[in-house]
N, C-alpha and C positions, 0 to 999 in steps of 0.2 A: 679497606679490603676490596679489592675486586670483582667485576660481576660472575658468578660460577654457575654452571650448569644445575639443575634440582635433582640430576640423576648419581649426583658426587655420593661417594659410600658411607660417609660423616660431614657433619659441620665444620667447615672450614675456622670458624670464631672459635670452635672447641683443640681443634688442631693446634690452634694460634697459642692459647693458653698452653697447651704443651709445649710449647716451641719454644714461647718466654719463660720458662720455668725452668726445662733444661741448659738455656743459655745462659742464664741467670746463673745458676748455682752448678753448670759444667764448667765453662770457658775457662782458658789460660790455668786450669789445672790437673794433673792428673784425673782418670774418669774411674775410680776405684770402687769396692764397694761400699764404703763410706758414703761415698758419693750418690750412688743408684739408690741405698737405703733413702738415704735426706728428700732426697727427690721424690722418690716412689710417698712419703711419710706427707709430705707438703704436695702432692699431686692428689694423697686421699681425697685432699677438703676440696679438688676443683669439681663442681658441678657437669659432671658429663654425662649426658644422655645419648651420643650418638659414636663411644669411643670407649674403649675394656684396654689403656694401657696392659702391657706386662712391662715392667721397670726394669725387669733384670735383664731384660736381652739389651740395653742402653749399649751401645759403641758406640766411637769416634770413626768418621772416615779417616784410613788408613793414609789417605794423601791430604787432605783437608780440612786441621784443627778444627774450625769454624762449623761442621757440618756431622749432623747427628744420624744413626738410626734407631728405629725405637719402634718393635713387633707392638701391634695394637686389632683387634678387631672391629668393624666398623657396626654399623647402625644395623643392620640385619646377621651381624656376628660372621662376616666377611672378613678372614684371617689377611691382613697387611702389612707391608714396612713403610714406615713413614721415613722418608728423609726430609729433615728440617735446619736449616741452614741459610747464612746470611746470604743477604744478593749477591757481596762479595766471590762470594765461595761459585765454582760453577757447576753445573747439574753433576750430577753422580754420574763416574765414569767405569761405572761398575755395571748397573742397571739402566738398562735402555728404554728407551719412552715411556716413563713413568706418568701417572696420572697427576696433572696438579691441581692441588687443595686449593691455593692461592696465597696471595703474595699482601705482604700488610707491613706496615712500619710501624716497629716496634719503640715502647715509650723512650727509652734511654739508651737509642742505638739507631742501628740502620736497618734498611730493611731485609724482610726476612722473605723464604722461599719454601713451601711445603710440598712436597711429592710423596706418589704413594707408587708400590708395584702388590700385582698380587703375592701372599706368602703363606700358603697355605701347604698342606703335605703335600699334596696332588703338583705345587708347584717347583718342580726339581730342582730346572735350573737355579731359581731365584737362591734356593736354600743353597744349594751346592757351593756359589757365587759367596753366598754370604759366608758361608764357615770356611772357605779354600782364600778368600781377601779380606776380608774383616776381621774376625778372627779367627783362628783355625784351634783353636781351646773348645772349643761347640765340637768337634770334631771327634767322632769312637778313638780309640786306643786301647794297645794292648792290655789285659788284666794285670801282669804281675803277678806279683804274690800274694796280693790283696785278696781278701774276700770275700764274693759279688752274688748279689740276689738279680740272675738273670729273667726278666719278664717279656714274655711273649705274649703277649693281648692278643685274643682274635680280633680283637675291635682298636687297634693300634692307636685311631687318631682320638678314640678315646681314653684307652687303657692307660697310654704312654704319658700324656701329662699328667695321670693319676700318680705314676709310680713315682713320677719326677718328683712330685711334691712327698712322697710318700721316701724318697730317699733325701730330700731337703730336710727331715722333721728326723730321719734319722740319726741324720749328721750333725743336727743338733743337739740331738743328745747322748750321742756317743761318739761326737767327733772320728767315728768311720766312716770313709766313701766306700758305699754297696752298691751303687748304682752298674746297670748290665740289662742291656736287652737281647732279646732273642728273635728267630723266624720261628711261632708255634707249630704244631704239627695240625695240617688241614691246609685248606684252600685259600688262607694268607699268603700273597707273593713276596718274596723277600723283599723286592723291593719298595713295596709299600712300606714295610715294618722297618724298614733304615730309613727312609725319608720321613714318615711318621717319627721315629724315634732323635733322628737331628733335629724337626722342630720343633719336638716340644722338648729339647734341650735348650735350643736357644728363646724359645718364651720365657723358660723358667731362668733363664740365666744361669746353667748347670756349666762351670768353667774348669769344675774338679775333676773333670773324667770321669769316662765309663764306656765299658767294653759292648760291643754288638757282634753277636754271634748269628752266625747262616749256617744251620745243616745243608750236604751238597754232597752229590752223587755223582755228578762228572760236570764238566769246565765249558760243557756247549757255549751256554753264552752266558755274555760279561755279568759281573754281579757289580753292585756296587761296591763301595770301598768298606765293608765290615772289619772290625780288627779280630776277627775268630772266624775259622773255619772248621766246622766237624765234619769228617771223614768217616766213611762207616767201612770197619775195616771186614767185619762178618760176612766174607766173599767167597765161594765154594772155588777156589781153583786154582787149577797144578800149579803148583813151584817147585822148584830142585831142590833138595837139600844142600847142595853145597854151597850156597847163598848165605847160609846159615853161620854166622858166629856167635857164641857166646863163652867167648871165653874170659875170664876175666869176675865174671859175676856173681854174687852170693850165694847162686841154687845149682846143685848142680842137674844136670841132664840126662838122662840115657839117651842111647842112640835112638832106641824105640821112642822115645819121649818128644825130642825133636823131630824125626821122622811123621807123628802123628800131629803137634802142633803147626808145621809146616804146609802139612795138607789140612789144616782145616785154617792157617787164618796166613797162610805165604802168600796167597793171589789176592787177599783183600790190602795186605799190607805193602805189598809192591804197586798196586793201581795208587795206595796212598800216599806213595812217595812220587808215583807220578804225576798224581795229582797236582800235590804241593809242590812240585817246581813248576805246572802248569801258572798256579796261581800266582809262583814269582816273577815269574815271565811275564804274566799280565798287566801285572802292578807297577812294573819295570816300566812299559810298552808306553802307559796311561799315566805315566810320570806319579804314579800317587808312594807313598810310603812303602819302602819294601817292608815296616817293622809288620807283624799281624800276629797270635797264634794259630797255631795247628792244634785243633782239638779230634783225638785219636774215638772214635765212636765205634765202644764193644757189646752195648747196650740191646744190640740185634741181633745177638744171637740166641740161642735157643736154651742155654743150660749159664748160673749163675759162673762170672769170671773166676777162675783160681788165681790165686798171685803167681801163683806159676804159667800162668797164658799171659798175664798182663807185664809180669819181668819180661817175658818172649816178647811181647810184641813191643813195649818202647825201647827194650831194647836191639832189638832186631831196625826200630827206625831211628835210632841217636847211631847206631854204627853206621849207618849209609845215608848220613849228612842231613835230615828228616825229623829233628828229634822234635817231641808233642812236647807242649807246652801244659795240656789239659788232656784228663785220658775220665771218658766215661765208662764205667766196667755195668756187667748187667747185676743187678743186686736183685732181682727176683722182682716180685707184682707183691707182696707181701706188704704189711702194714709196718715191716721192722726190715731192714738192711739185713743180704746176707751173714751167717755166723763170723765169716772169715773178713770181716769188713776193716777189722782193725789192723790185720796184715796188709790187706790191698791198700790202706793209708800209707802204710810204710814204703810199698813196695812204691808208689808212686812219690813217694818223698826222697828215695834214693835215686829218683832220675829228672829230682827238682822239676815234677811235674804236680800241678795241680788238680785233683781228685773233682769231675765236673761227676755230680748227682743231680737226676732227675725228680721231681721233687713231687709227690706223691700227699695226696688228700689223708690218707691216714697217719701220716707221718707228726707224730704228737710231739708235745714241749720233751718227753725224754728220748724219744728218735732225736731231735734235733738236737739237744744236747750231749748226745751219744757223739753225732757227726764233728761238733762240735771240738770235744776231746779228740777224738781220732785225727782228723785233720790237723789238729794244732793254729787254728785260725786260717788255713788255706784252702778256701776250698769254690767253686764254684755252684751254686743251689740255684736252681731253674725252677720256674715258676709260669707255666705257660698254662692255657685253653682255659678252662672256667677257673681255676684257680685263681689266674692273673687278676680277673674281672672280681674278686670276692670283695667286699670292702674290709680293709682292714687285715687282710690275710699278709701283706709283705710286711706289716708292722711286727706282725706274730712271729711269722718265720725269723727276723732279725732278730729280735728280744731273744730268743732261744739260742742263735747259733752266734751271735756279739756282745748279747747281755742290753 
């Protein structure tokens, strides 16, 4: 080994040991989970004092078999990527002047090369690089139809590796993926709580998906790439009625009916469609995925939603090409969901929209099995501010609403 500076962030002989272990039992074969488990299992017994592998975020550079990364923290619990790779192979052409660990000739091979870059939340690019070239499975994506316990940590770079594990243990046992983060309400920037939430996706090795939603009130500036966007449509102003179609739909309307639903939620719901093409234009712009949902946020207004406001409103935004993916209705501040809860299921299931709830401290094992039935397994349950942080409370909410 090489002579290395005392100020290196780990043990370069500790490093080493990881280098040979992943070569050993990676090379010339697919890098599957099989493979991470083996490794991660026989990586237990190595004696490390100055190095916190996480096993599952293991890739292959994308251009050169030969060459590993592997999230680890160092000696003062300093978040890094290590790449490790034969001399053969040349520096990673992904990440730029990485720090090296050092360089040692391995027993039954050639020699080998370690580098480190910072990768912590704070560190954007690095992560960004890594889920957009490495793999892009690390990477939010739409919900679906699936059923997602979204968590909004005020303390993101701690909450969010909790829930990861905490939707790791779920999928174990009920072979569901719940996994879903959120931006909480308060003085968390969104884009702390995305970049927080991609890394401790890729510590954890989370390759299953999961959705990342941002509430957002206008298009100023750029957000990162979330796969959900909530729009709060609860907007005081004019629109025309003749904007207004509903023909065709299971309720029907008086003139006076849509006349009064139009002024109270036409200018929230027209900014919302301008919004959302705003957003596809951006996404378009910055080359990322046009796919994302639209999540319809009615939660701000002042009186519980009727299924007659929330038929109006997605259907007023699926006619003019806009249609919600997820629609939050206001179910009251109450420790039980409005009466009419079981209709507004419906009514959001006839426009194969998925019924997003705020998810409320009182909300007991038969609230949640209520939502449960109603939804029919589709439903989006948000779990932000001290709730997120509860220990043990995402397990609770699951068991109730998956079994």
């Amino acid at each position: 080994m090489t002579p290395v500076p005392l100020e290196l962030p780990l043990r370069p002989s500790e490093a080493s040991q990881l280098g040979n272990l992943i070569l050993d039992q990676a090379e010339r074969k697919p890098l599957t989970g099989e493979v991470r488990n083996r490794i991660a299992a026989r990586g237990a017994v190595l004696r490390l004092e100055t190095i916190t592998p996480y096993f599952g975020s293991l890739e292959r550079d994308p251009v050169h078999p030969s060459a590993y990364y592997l999230a680890v923290d160092g000696a003062q619990g300093e978040p890094l990527l290590l790449y490790l790779a034969l001399a053969t192979a040349p520096t990673s052409s992904i990440f730029y002047k990485p720090l090296l660990i050092g360089r040692t000739r391995r027993a039954n091979g050639p020699e080998m090369v370690i580098n480190a870059v910072p990768f912590g939340p704070s560190d954007r690019e690095n992560l960004a690089k890594f889920a957009a070239q490495v793999n892009t499975a690390f990477l939010p994506r739409p919900q679906g139809s699936r059923t997602a316990i979204a968590v909004g940590s005020l303390q993101p770079q701690a909450g969010l590796p909790a829930a990861f594990a905490a939707f790791r243990a779920i999928l174990k046992r009920t072979g569901k993926n719940l996994a879903a983060t959120c931006v909480p309400p308060g003085a968390v920037a969104a884009a702390d709580v995305y970049y927080a939430g991609l890394w401790a996706a890729i510590r954890a090795g989370w390759r299953e998906g999961y959705s990342a939603c941002a509430r957002i009130d206008a298009a100023a500036e750029p957000l990162p790439p979330f796969s959900s966007f909530s729009i709060d449509a609860a907007r005081d102003q004019p629109f025309t009625p003749e904007e207004v179609d509903l023909a065709g739909t299971m309720y029907e309307f008086s003139p006076d009916e849509i006349m009064r639903l139009t002024r109270r939620f036409g200018g929230g719901l027209k900014a919302t469609g301008q919004l959302h093409e705003t957003i596809r234009q951006s996404r378009s712009a910055l080359k990322a995925s046009r796919t994302f949902d639209l999540e319809l946020a009615l939660d701000g207004t002042d009186h519980f939603t009727t299924p007659k406001e929330l038929l109006f409103c997605l259907h007023w935004l699926r006619a003019r090409g806009h249609a919600a993916q997820l629609v939050a209705p206001n179910l009251g501040s109450a420790d039980e969901p409005a009466g009419n809860f079981e209709e507004l299921a419906a009514v959001a299931r006839h426009y194969q929209c998925t019924l997003s709830i705020r998810g409320r401290a009182g909300y007991g094992p038969d609230v949640l099995e209520r939502i449960a039935r109603a939804t029919a397994g589709r439903v989006h349950y948000t779990v932000a501010g001290e709730l997120a942080d509860r220990p043990g409370y995402i397990d609770f909410v699951a068991e109730h609403l998956v079994g």
